[in-house]
C-alpha positions in Angstrom: 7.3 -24.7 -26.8 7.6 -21.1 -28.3 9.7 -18.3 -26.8 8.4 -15.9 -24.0 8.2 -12.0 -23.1 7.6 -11.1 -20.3 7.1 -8.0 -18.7 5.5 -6.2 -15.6 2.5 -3.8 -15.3 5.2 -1.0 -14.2 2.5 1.7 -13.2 3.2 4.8 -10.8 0.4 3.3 -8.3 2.6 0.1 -7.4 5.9 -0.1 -8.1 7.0 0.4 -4.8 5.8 -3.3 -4.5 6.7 -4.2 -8.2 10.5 -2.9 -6.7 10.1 -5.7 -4.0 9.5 -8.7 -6.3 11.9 -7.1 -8.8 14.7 -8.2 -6.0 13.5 -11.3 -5.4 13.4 -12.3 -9.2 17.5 -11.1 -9.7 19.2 -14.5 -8.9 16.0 -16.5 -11.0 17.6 -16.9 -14.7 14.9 -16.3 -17.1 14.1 -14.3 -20.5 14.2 -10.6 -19.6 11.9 -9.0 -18.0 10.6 -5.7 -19.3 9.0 -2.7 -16.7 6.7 -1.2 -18.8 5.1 1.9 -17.3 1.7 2.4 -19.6 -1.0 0.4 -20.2 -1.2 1.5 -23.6 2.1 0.1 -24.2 1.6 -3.2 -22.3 -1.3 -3.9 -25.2 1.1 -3.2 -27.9 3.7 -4.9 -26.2 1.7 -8.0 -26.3 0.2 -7.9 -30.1 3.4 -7.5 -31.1 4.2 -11.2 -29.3 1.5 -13.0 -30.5 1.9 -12.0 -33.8 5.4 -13.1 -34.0 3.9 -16.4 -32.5 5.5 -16.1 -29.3 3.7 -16.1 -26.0 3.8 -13.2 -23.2 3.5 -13.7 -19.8 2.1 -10.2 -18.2 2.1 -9.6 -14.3 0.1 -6.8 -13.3 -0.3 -5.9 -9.4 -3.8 -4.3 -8.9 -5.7 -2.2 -6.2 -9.2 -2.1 -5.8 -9.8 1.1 -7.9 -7.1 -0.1 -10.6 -8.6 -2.9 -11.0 -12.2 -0.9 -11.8 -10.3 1.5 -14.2 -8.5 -1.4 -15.8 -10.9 -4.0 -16.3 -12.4 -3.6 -19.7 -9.0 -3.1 -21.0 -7.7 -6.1 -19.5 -10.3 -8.2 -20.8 -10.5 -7.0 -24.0 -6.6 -7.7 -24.4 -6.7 -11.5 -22.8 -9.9 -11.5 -25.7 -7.5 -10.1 -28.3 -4.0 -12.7 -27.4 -6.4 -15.9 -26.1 -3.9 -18.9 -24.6 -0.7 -16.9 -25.9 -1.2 -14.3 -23.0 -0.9 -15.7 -19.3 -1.9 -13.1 -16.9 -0.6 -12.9 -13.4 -2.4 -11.0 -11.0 -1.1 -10.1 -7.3 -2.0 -6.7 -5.1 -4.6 -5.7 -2.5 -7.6 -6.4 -5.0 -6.1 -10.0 -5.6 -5.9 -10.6 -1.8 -9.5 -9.5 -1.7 -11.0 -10.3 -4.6 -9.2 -13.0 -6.4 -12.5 -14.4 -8.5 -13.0 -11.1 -9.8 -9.6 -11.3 -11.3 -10.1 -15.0 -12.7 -13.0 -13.2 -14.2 -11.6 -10.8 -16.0 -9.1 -13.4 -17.8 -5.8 -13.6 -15.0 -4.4 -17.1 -15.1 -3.2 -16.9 -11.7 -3.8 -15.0 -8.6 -1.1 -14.8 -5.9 -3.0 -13.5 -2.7 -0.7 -11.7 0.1 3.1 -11.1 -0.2 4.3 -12.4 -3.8 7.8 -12.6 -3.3 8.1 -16.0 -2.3 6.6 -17.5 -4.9 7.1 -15.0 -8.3 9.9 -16.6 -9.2 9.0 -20.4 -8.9 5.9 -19.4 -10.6 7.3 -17.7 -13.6 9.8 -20.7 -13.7 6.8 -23.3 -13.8 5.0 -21.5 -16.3 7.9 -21.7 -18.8 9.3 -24.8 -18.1 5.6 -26.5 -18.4 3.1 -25.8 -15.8 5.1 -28.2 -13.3 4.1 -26.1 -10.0 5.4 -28.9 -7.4 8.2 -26.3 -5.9 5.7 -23.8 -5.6 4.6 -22.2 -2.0 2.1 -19.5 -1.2 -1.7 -19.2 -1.5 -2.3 -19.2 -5.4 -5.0 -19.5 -7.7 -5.4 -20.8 -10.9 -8.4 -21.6 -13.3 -7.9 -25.7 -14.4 -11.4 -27.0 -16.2 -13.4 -24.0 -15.0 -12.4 -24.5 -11.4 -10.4 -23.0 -8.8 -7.7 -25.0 -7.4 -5.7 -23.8 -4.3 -1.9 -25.2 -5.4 -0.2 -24.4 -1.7 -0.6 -22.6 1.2 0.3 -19.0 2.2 3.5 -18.0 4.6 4.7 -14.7 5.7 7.8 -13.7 4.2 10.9 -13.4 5.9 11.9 -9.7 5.2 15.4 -10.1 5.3 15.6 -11.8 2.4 15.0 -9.6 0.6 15.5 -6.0 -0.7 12.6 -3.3 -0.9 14.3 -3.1 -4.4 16.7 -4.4 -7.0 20.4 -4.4 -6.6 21.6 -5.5 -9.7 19.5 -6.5 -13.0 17.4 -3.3 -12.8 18.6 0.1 -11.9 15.3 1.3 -10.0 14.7 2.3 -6.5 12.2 3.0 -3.9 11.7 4.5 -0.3 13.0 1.4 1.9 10.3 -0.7 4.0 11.1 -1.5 7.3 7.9 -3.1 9.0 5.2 -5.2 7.5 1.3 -5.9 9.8 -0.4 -4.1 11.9 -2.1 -5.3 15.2 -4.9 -3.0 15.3 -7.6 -4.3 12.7 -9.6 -0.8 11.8 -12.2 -1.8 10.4 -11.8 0.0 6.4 -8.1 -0.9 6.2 -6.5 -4.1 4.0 -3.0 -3.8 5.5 -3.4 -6.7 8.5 -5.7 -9.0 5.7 -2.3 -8.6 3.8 0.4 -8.7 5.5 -1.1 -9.8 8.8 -1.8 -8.7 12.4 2.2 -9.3 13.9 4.4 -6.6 13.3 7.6 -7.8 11.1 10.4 -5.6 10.8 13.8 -5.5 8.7 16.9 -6.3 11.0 18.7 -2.8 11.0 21.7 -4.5 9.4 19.4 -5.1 6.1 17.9 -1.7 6.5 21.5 0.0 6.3 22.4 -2.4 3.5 20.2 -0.3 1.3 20.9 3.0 2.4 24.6 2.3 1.7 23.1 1.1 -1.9 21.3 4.5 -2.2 23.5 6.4 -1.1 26.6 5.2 -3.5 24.1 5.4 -6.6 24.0 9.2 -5.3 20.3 8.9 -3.9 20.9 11.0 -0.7 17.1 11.6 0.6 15.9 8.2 2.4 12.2 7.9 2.9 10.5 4.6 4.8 8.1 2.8 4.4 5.9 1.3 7.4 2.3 1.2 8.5 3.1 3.2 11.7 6.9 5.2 11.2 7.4 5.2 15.4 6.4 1.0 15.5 9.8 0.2 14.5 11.5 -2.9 16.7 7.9 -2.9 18.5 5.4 -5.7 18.6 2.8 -2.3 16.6 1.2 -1.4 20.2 3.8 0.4 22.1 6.6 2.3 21.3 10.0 1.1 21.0 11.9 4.4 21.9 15.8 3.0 21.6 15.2 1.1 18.3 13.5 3.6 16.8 16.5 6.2 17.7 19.1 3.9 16.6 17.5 3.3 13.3 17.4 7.0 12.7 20.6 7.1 14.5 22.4 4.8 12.3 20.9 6.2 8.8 22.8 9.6 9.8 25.8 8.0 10.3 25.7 6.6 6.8 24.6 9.5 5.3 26.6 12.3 7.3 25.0 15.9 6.7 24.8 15.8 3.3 21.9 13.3 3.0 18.5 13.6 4.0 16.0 11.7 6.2 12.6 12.0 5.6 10.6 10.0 8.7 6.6 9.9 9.3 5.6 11.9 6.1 3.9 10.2 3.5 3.7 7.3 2.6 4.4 6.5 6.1 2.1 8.4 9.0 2.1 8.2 12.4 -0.7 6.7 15.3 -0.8 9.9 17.6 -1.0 7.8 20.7 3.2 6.9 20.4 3.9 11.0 20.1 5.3 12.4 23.3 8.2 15.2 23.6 10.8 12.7 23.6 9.7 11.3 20.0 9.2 14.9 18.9 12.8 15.9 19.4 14.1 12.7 18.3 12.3 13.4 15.0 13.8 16.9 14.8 17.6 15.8 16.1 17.5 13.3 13.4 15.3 14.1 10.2 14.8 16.7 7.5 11.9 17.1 7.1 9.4 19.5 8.2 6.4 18.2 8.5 4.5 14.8 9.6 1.2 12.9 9.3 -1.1 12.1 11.7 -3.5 9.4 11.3 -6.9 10.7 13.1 -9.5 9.1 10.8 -12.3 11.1 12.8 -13.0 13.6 15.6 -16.0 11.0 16.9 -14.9 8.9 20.1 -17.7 6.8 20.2 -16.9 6.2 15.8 -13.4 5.7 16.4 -13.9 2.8 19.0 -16.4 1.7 16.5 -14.1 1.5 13.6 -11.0 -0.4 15.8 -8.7 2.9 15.8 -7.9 2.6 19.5 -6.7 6.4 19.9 -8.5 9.1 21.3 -9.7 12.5 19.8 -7.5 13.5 23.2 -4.2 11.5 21.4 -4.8 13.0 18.1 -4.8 17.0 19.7 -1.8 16.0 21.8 0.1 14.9 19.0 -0.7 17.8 17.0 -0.2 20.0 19.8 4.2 18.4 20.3 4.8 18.8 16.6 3.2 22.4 16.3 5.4 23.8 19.2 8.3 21.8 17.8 8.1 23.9 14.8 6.1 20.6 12.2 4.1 21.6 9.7 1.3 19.3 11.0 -1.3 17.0 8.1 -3.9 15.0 9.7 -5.7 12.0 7.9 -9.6 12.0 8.3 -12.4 10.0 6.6 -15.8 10.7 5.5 -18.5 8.8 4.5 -17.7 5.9 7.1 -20.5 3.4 7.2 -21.6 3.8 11.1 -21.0 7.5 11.0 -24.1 9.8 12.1 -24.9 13.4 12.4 -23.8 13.5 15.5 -19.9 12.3 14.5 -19.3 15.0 12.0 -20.7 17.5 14.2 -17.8 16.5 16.6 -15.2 15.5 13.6 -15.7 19.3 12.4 -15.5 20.5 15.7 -12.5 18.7 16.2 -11.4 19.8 13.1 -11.4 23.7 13.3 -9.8 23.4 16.7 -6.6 21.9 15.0 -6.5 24.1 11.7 -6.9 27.0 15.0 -3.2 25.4 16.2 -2.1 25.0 12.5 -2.6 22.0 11.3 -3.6 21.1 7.6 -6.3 18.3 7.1 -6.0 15.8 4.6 -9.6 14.2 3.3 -10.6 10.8 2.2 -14.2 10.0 1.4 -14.2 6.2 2.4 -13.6 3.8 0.2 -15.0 -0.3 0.9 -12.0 -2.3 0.4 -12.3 -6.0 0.3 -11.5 -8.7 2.8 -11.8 -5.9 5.6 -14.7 -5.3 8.3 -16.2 -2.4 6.2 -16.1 -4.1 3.0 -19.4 -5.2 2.7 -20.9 -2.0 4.3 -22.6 0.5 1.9 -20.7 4.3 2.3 -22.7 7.0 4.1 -23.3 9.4 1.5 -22.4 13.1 2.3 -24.6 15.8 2.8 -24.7 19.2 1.1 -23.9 20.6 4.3 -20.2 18.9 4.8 -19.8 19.1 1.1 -20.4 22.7 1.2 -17.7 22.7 4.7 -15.2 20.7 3.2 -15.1 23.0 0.2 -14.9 26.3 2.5 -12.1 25.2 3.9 -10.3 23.7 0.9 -10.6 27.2 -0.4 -8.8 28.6 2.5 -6.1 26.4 1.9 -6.8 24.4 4.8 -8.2 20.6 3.7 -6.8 19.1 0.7 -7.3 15.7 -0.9 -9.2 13.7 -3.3 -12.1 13.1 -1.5 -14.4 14.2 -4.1 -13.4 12.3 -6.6 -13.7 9.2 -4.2 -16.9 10.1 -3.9 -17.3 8.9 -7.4 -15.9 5.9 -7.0 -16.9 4.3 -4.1 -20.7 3.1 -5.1 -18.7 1.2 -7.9 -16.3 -0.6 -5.7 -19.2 -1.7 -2.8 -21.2 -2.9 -6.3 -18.1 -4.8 -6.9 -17.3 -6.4 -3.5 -20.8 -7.5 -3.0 -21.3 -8.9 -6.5 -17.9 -11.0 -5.7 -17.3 -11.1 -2.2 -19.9 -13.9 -1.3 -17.8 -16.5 -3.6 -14.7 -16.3 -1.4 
């Protein structure tokens, strides 16, 4: 059999995740593994193997709008390298669209949390294809067909680190909670990770901050669908685990070190702010400022969409953090598919009465993702009338985000989902 390279798809968008299997592939003994950050370079990377006869294995995590941006490339290089490139796919697209990545040429598809199974699957790829040993929901192409080879489990966190300890000298904010039991209807986290909260024992979570902290990494960010559901079952909130989490990173990293809790890319759900959380976020942290997932000044579209929070949660919240002193960003959504004329009359209500208490608001234009409730529901376009809004306001330095240019791509991904989504 001839030698392999291997590398990873290293790319700004996912190597938070990419960090995660990194420490799960350290005690696996196999060729090195390059991190390679461009694209550009993963192609040359790969002609270079072939031609000196060798094969590559290349495993690229996607989301949906990578995978859009990517795919001609990707095809064109499986074209170029044939049966001496094996391409692993994993990521939100893969969980949601794993025939669109057979299609474009992946060998295998890992759906959900790869860390489990990276390992036994790069070893059954070099030592033969034997994939007995291997667990978790994969996909592979054999004759034309798909054949499931195991079934999918949720990973036990503490097994792992968020990143590498030892082979690779790279680092990421440390994840504390994986799931989410709320379901709104445009999000991918519970499809991926699943509906029950799991969160890292503090012991494992002060493991790494120790780590950072002796590599002379001093600011500790989290990562966490909801930063104030830590040691909760996601629904309520946990005030004495939370403070001894925070509690306990201070005590590791004395004054000198920072603690950066519910900013990006970690928000909060304004429903668990009260005073108390307030001033445990200001005793303990560094930063100033949070986020505040609202998704839409609507009542009757934020029941519709599964947010379970009031407009009356959201102005609360914002309301604490403002008199604490927070610079306050709050997360809302255009474009939602059972949004009417009659919701973003109320969302931009809603809206100038927080950017009145000082508030900055951060817009999305939505995007279909699949495997989730909206997936297969068409975007409400925008009118001229909240373009023209959003852009006032942007000029006064008072909504920010990339909403336009999601805009532009979010026709292509609903033509995507529904040209795939039917298969799975």
């Amino acid at each position: 059999m001839p030698p392999f390279r291997v590398a990873f798809y290293y790319s700004q968008q996912n190597r938070y995740s990419i960090n995660s299997l990194l420490s799960a592939l350290e005690d696996i003994e196999l060729v090195p593994i390059r991190l390679i950050e461009e694209f550009e370079d993963l192609v040359k990377f790969s002609k270079e193997a072939v031609s000196a006869k060798e094969k590559v294995i290349l495993m690229i995590s996607l989301n949906s709008i990578q995978a859009l941006s990517l795919e001609d490339k990707i095809r064109a290089l499986k074209s170029f390298c044939g049966k001496n490139l094996i391409l692993i796919g994993g990521g939100p697209h893969a969980t949601g669209l794993p025939f669109h990545l057979l299609d474009m040429g992946f060998d295998f598809v890992v759906r959900k949390e790869g860390e489990d199974v990276v390992g036994k699957l790069l070893t059954a790829i070099m030592k033969g294809y034997d994939f007995t040993e291997i667990r978790g929901l994969l996909f592979r192409r054999n004759n034309g067909e798909i054949v499931d080879t195991g079934s999918s489990e949720l990973i036990d966190m503490d097994r792992y680190y968020s990143f590498p300890v030892r082979v690779w000298k790279v680092f990421s904010p440390i994840e504390i909670s994986r799931g989410c039991p709320y379901g709104c209807y445009y999000c991918q986290t519970p499809q991926i990770f699943g509906r029950a909260m799991r969160h890292r024992s503090l012991q494992k979570i002060m493991e790494m901050i120790e780590i950072l902290a002796k590599s002379g990494r001093k600011d500790i960010r989290f990562i966490t669908p909801n930063a104030l559901a830590y040691g909760s079952n996601g629904l309520t909130l946990n005030y004495e685990k939370v403070e001894e989490l925070l509690r306990a990173a201070r005590s590791i990293l004395g004054r000198d070190g920072r603690i950066f809790f519910g900013t990006f890319p970690s928000e909060i759900r304004p429903e668990f702010v009260d005073r108390e959380v307030v001033s445990l976020i200001k005793n303990y942290a560094d930063n100033n400022n949070v986020t505040i997932g609202a998704q839409s000044g609507s009542e009757r579209l934020l029941e519709r969409m599964g947010r379970k929070h009031t407009v009356g949660d959201v102005l609360k919240a914002v309301m604490l953090f403002r008199e604490a002193g927070f610079k306050v960003n709050v997360d809302f959504i255009f474009g939602l598919p059972d949004e009417n004329e009659n919701d973003l009359k109320e969302t931009f209500k809603f809206i100038d009465s927080l950017v009145t208490l000082g508030a900055k608001i951060h817009a999305h234009y939505f995007l279909p993702l699949p495997s989730t409730p909206y997936g297969l529901k068409e975007p409400k376009p925008i009118g001229a009338n909240v373009i023209k809004k959003l852009e006032e306001l942007t000029g006064k330095g008072l909504v920010f985000g990339a909403w336009k240019k999601q805009v532009e791509i979010s026709n292509a991904l609903s033509n995507l989902i529904t040209r795939y989504s039917p298969d799975f």
